[in-house]
N, C-alpha and C positions, 0 to 999 in steps of 0.2 A: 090618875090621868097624866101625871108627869112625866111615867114612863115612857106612853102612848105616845104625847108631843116627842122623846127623844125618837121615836123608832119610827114615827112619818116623818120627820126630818129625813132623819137615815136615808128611808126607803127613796123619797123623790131625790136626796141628792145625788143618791146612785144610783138611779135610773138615768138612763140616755132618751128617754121621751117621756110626754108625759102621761102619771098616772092617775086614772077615774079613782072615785071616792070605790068605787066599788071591790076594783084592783087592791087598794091600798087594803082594805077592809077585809080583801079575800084572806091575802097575805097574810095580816096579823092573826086573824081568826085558826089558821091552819097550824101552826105549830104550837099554839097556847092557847085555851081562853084563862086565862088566870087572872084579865083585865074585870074589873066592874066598871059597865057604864054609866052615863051621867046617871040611866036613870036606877037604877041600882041592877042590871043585868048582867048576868055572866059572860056573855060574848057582847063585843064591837060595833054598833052601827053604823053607817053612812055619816051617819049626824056628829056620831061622837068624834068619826075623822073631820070631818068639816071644822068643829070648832078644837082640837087638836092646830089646824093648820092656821085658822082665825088666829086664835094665841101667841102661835108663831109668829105670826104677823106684827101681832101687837109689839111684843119682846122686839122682832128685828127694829118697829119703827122705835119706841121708844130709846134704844139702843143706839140710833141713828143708823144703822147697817145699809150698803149701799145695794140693798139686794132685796126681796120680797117672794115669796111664790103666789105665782098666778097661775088662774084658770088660762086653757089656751088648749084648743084642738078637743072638746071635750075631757081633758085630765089638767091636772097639777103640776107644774115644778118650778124650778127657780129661775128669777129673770133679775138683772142688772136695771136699777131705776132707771130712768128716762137721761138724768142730768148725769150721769157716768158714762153714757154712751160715748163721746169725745174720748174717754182715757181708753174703754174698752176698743172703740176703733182702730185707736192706734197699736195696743195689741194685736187684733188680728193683720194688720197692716205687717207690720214685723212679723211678723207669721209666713206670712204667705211671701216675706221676700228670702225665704228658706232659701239655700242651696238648691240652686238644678243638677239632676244625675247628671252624671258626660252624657249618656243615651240621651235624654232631656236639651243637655247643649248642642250636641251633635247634629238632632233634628231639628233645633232651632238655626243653628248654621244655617243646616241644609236652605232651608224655609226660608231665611233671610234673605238670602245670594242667587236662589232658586225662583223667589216667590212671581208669578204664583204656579205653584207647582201640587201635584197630586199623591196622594199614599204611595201606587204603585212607583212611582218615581224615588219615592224620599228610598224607599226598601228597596230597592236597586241600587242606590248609591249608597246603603246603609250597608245591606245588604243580610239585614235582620227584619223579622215584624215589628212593626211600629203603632200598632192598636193603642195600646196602655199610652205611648209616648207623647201620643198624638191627643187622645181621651185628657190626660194629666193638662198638656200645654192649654187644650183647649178650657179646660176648668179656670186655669190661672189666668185665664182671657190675653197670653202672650199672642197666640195665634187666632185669626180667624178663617171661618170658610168665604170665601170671595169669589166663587162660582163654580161649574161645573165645566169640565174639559170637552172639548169635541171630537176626541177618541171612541172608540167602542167599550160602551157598559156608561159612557160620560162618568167619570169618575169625579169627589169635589176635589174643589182647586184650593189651598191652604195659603195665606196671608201673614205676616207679620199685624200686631196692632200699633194704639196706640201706648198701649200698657206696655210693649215690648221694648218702646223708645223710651219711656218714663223706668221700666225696671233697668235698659242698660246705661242709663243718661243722655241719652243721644238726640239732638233736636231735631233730626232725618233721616233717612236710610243712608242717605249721601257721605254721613258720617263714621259709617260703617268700614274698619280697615279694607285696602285694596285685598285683595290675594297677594298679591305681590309683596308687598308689607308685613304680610303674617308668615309671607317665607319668610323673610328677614327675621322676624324675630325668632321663628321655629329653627332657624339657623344660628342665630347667634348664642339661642339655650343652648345648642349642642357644643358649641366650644368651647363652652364655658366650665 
């Protein structure tokens, strides 16, 4: 059974969702039976993965490991304990304050200085599709929708947030360079 524990390890940590005792079960079953289970059978049960994963359990806690699999959606895989959550935060945190494309900044310009302003507008002054740009911003919760224009089709109208003021440091729009400003400086690169 030592082997078993190493190859549901394996299986749930390389899965990207999680897997039923069944899945896991199928999996191993299908290229080998060479396993004997607990109860001296040629092929894998339900049960024999279950306490496979029990084990693991056991091992991570006594080990102190700050990690466990749990059940969740009907399947298996691995989850970060409760009391780590704070460090793991701050990784996705740092994550998500990734670099924005130019496209990304671009339409965020737009949207700032514009706001509130609609698709067909940002892609007239972009003057590319902005589906994906717009989709992406709105995931990072930079931008929001803030209503519906009173044009023909009512298109929505897009917003700056508050995440947009906390990702650039800025304690208001107000704080946002002139135009005139950003000639300067887009001037000054140049003679430089």
């Amino acid at each position: 059974m030592g082997n078993l524990k190493s190859i549901v390890e394996a299986l749930i940590f390389a899965s990207d969702v999680p897997l039923s005792l069944k899945q896991i079960k199928e999996i191993i079953d299908e290229p080998s039976k060479k396993f004997l289970s607990e109860n001296g059978s040629s092929t894998i049960t339900e049960e024999d993965v279950k306490k496979a994963i029990d084990d693991l359990n056991l091992e991570y806690s006594e080990r102190g490991s700050s990690f466990r699999i749990i059940e969740i959606a009907g399947g298996y895989q691995f989850a970060t304990l409760p009391e780590f959550a704070k460090w793991v935060g701050k990784l996705f945190k740092e994550r998500s304050k990734k670099k924005l494309s130019q496209a990304a900044l671009e339409t965020l310009a737009i949207i700032a200085y514009k706001q509130p302003i609609s698709k067909p507008e940002i892609e007239s002054i972009r003057g590319v599709n902005v589906d994906h740009v717009i989709k992406n911003l709105l995931e990072r919760k930079l931008i929001t929708i803030v209503g519906r224009a009173e044009t023909i089709g009512r298109p929505l109208l897009y917003g700056t947030t508050r995440e947009f003021l906390k990702y650039f440091g800025l304690k208001n729009l107000s704080d946002l360079p002139k135009p005139t400003e950003i000639e300067e400086i887009i001037s000054g690169d140049d003679e430089q």
